[in-house]
C-alpha positions as CSV (number, residue, x, y, z in Angstrom):
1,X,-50.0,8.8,52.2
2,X,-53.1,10.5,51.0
3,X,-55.5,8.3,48.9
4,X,-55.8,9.3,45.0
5,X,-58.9,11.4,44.2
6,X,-60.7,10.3,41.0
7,X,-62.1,12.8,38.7
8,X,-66.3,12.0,38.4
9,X,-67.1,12.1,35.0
10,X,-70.9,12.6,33.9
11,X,-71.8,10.1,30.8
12,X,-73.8,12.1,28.0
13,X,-77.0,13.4,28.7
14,X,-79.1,11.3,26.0
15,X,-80.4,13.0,23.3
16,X,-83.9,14.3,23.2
17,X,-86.9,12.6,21.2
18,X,-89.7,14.8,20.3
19,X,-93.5,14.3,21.4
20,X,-94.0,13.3,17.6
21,X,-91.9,11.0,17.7
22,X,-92.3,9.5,20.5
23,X,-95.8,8.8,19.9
24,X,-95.0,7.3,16.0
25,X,-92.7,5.0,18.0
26,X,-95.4,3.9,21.0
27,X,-98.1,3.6,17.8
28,X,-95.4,1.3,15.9
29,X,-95.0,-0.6,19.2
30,X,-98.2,-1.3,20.2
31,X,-99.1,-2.4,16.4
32,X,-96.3,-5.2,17.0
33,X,-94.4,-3.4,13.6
34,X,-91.4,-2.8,15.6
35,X,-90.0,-4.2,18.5
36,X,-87.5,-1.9,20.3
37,X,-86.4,1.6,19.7
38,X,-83.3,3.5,20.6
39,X,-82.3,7.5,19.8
40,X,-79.0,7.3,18.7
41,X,-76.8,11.0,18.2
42,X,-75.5,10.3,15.5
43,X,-77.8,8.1,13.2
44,X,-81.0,9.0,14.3
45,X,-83.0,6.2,15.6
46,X,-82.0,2.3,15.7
47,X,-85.0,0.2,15.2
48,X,-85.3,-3.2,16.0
49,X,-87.9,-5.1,13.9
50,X,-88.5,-9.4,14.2
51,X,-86.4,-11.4,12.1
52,X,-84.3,-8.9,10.5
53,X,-81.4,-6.6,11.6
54,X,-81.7,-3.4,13.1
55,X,-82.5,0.0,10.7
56,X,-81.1,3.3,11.1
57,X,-83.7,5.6,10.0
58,X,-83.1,9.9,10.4
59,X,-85.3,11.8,12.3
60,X,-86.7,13.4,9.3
61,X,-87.3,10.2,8.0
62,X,-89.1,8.6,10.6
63,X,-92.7,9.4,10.4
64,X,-92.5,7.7,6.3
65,X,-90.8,4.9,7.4
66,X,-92.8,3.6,10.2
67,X,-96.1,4.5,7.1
68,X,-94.0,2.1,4.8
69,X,-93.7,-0.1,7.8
70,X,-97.3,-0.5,8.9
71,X,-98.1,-0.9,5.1
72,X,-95.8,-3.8,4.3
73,X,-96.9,-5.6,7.9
């Protein structure tokens, strides 16, 4: 009997996050407004913030909302 092959399937290369971005996020980080961050393919970005649930915020929309975050913190 020959042993069964198994296909090998790659899992999704994860999206890219622009250098924009990506710096907001570090800046949003550092300054304790956020505490995680995760790009997401479909909803944009999923950010974790203390004491309340997690915010889907689109990519276009991410530079105002991290402003209207540092403002309210």
């Amino acid at each position: 009997m020959k042993p069964k092959r198994t296909k090998v399937v790659a899992p999704p290369a994860p999206p890219d996050i622009a250098a924009s971005d990506r710096d907001a996020l570090i800046a949003a980080y550092k300054a304790r407004v956020i505490t995680a961050w995760k790009r997401d393919a479909e909803r944009g970005y999923r950010l974790s913030i203390t004491g309340r649930p997690d915010d889907y915020v689109e990519v276009a929309k991410l530079a105002k909302y991290l402003e209207k975050l540092a403002g309210s913190a």
